[in-house]
C-alpha positions in Angstrom: -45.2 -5.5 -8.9 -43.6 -8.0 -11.1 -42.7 -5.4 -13.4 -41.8 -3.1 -10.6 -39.3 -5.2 -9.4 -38.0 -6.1 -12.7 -37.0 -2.5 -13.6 -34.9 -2.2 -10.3 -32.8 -5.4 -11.2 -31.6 -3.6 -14.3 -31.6 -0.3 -12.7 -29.3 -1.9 -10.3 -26.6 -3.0 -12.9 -26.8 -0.1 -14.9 -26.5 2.2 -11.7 -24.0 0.3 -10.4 -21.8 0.4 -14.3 -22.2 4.2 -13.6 -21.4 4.3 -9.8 -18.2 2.7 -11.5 -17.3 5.9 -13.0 -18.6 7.6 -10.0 -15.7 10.8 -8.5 -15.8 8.7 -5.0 -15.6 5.4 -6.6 -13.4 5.5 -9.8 -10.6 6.8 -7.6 -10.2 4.2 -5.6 -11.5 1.2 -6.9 -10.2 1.6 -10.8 -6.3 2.3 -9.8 -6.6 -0.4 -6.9 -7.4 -2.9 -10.0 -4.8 -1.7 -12.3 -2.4 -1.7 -9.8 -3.0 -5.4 -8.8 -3.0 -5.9 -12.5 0.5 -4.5 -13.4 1.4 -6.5 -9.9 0.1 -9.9 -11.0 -0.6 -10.0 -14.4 -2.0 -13.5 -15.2 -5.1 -14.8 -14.4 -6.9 -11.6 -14.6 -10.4 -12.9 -14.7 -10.1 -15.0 -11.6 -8.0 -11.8 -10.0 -11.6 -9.9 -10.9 -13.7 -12.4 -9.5 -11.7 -11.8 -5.8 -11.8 -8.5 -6.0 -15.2 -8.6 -6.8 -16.0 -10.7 -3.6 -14.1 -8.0 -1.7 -16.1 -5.3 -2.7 -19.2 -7.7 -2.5 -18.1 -8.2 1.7 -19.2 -4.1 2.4 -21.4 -3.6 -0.4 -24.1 -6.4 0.0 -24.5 -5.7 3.6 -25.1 -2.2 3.1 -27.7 -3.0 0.3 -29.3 -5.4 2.5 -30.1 -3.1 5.0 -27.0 -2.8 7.0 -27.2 1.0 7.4 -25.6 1.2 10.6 -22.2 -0.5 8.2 -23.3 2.2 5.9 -23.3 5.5 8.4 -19.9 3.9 9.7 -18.3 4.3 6.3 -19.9 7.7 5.7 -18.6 9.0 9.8 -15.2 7.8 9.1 -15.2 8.7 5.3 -12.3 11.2 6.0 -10.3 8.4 8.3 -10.6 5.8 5.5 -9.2 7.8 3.1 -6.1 8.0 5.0 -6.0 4.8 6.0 -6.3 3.4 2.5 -3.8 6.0 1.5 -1.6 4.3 3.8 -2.8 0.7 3.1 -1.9 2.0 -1.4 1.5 2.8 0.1 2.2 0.0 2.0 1.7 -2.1 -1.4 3.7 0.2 -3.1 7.0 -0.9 -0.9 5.9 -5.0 -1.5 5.8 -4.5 -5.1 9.3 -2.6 -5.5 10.7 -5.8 -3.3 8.3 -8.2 -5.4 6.8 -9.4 -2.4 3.2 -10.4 -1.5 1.4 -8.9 1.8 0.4 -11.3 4.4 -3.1 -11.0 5.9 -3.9 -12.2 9.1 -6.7 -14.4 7.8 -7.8 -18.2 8.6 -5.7 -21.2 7.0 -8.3 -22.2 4.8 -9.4 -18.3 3.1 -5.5 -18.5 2.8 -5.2 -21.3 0.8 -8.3 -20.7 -1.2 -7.8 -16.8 -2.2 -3.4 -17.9 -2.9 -2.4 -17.5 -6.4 0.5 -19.1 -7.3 3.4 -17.6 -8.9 2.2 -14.2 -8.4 0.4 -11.9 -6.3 -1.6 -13.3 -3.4 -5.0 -13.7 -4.0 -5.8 -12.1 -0.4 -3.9 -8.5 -1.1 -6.7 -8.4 -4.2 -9.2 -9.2 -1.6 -8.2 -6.6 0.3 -7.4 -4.2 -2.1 -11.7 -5.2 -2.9 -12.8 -4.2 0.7 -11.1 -1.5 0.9 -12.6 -0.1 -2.1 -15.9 -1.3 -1.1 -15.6 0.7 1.6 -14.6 3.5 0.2 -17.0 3.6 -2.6 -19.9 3.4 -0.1 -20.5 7.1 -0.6 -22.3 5.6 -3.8 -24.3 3.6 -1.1 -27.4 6.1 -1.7 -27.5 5.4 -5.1 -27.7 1.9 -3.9 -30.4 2.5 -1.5 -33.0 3.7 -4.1 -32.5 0.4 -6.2 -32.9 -1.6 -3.6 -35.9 0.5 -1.8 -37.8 -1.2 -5.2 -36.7 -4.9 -3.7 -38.0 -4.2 -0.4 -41.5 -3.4 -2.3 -42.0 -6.5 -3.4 -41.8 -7.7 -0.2 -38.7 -11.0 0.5 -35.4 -10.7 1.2 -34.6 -12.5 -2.0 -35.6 -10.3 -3.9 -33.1 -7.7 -2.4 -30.4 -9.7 -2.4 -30.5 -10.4 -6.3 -31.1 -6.6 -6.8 -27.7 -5.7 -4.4 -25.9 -8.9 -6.3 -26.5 -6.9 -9.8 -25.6 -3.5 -8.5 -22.4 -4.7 -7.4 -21.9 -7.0 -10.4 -22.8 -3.7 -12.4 -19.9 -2.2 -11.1 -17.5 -4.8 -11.5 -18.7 -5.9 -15.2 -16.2 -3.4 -16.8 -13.5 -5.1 -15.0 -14.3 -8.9 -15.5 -15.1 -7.9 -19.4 -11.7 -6.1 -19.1 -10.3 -9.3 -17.7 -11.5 -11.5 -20.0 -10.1 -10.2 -22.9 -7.0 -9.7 -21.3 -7.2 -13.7 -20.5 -8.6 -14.4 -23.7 -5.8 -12.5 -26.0 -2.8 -13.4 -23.4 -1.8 -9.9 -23.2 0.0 -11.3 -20.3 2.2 -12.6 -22.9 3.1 -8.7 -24.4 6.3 -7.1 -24.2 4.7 -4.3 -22.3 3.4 -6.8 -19.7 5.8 -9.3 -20.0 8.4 -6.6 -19.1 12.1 -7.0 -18.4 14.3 -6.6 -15.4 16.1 -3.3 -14.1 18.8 -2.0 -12.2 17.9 0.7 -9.7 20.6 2.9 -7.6 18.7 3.9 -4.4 20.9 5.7 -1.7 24.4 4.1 -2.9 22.7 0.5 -3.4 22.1 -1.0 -6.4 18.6 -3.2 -6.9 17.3 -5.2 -9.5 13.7 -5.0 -10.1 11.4 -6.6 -12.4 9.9 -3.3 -14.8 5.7 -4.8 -14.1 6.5 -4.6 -10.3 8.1 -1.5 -10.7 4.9 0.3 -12.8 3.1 -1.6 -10.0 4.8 0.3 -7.5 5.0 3.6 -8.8 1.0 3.4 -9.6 0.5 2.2 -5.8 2.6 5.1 -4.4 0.8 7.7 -6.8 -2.5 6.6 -6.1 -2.0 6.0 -2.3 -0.7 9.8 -1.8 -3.4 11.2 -3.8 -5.8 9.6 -1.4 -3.6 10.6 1.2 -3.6 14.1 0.5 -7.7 14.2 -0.2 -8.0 12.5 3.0 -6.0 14.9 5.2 -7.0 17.9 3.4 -11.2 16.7 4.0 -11.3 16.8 0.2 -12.1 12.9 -0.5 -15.1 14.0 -2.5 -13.2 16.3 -4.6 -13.1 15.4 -8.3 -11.6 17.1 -11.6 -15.0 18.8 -13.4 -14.3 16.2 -16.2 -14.8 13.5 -14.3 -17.7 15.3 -13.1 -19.0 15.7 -16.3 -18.8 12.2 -17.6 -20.3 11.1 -14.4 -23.4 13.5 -15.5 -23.5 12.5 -18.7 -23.6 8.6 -18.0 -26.2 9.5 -15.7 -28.3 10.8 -18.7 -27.4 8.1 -20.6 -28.9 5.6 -18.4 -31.8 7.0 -17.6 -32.3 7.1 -20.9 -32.0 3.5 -21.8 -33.5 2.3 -18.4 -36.7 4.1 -20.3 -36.2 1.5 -23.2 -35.8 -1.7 -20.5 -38.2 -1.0 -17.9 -41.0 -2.8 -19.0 -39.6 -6.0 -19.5 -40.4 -8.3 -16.5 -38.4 -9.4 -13.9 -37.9 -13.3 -14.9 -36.6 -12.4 -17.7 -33.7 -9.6 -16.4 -32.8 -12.6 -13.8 -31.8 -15.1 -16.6 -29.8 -12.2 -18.1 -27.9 -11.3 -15.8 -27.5 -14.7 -14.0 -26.3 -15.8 -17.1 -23.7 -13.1 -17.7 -22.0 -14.1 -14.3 -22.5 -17.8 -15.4 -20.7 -17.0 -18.6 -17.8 -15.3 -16.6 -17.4 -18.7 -14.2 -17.8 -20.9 -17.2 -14.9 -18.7 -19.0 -12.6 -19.1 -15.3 -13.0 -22.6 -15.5 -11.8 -23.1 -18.9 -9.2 -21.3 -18.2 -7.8 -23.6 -15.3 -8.5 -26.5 -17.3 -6.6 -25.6 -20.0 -3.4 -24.7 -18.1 
């Protein structure tokens, strides 16, 4: 059982790597996080961390059982699309007037999740729940993993199981981020950017060229999914996307053929200590600025 339960942890994280590339999830949660990243663009890993807990608020419940959460999502699968088409666009208009949204959350989340100088920590957040929720159409995938947890019997178990599919499908993004930290690409001409003059129905409008990308990628994105969503073609994806989703699929059941053996103590440390490694990073970071 020991083993058993070992395999599903890194079944979990490799599953959820590939649910990352996933047609249902890529096209929402990828351009959510490289719109935010064009939007803010410093402090990238601790950016990934909050949109990670946002995406962590849907998916974890689901994984632990919440399928009513789960047949919710998949009900309303058409409505969320549209909605989150809305919510893109909506973000679009904030970052052409380089202003933050405003949530309606508690003092304290407030002043936690606020990122100085920049994008609001709580439109990342958001910007993580909403692609949470979308993305639960990988929520089957997540099912099967965790179906091996419930086998061994404690709700622990599940929990660390759920905890590395979703860090599975995050760990693209807070490696991203932490080179992007690391190499202060922040600190590129491309990011860096430079301000522009806009004429927009007789009126002139300076905007900086980041929030502007930021903008553009937000309106793009947000009427794609609106147009899926209204059509009833939010499953659609290009056959290349397909493809690659196929072919990752192959390539992890592949390796998973290589890992299953080793026993679960062991595939705890590891990936325990890969999320360590990404806090440990974070906190340098805020110490040395």
């Amino acid at each position: 059982m020991d083993i058993l339960f070992g395999a599903s942890i890194v079944a979990s994280f490799l599953a959820g790597m590939v649910a990352l590339f996933a047609p249902c999830c890529i096209t929402v949660l990828l351009p959510a996080y490289i719109a935010s990243a064009f939007r803010e663009k410093k402090k990238m890993l601790q950016m990934t961390f909050i949109f990670f807990a946002g995406i962590a608020t849907i998916l974890v419940p689901i994984g632990l059982g919440a399928a009513g959460l789960a047949e919710l999502f998949q009900n309303f699968h058409k409505e969320l699309w549209i909605f989150g088409g809305l919510f893109m666009l909506v973000l679009g208009v904030f970052s052409l007037q380089s202003r933050s949204m405003s949530l309606p959350l508690p003092a304290w989340m407030k002043a936690k999740l606020r990122i100085e100088g920049g994008m609001h920590g709580k439109s990342v957040y958001a910007l993580g729940i909403l692609s949470g929720a979308a993305t639960s159409c990988c929520a089957p995938v997540l099912a099967g993993a965790v179906t091996l947890a419930v086998l061994s019997g404690t709700f622990w178990n599940a929990l660390i199981v759920t905890f590395a599919y979703v860090f599975g499908m995050v760990f693209p993004l807070f490696l991203t981020a932490y080179f992007y930290d690391k190499f202060k690409i922040d600190q590129s001409k491309l990011i860096k950017g430079k301000m522009v003059k806009l004429s927009f129905i007789g009126k002139e409008m300076e905007i900086h060229s980041t929030n502007l990308l930021a903008g553009v990628m937000f309106f793009l994105f947000g009427g794609v999914m609106l147009l899926l969503g209204l059509s009833g073609n939010a499953y659609w994806a290009p056959e290349h996307q397909v493809a690659l989703g196929e072919s990752l699929n192959r390539w992890t059941l592949g390796l998973f053929r290589y890992l299953e053996n080793i026993p679960n103590s062991i595939w705890v440390v590891v990936v325990l200590a890969i999320f360590g490694a990404f806090i440990y990073a974070l906190n340098k970071q805020n110490k040395d600025k």
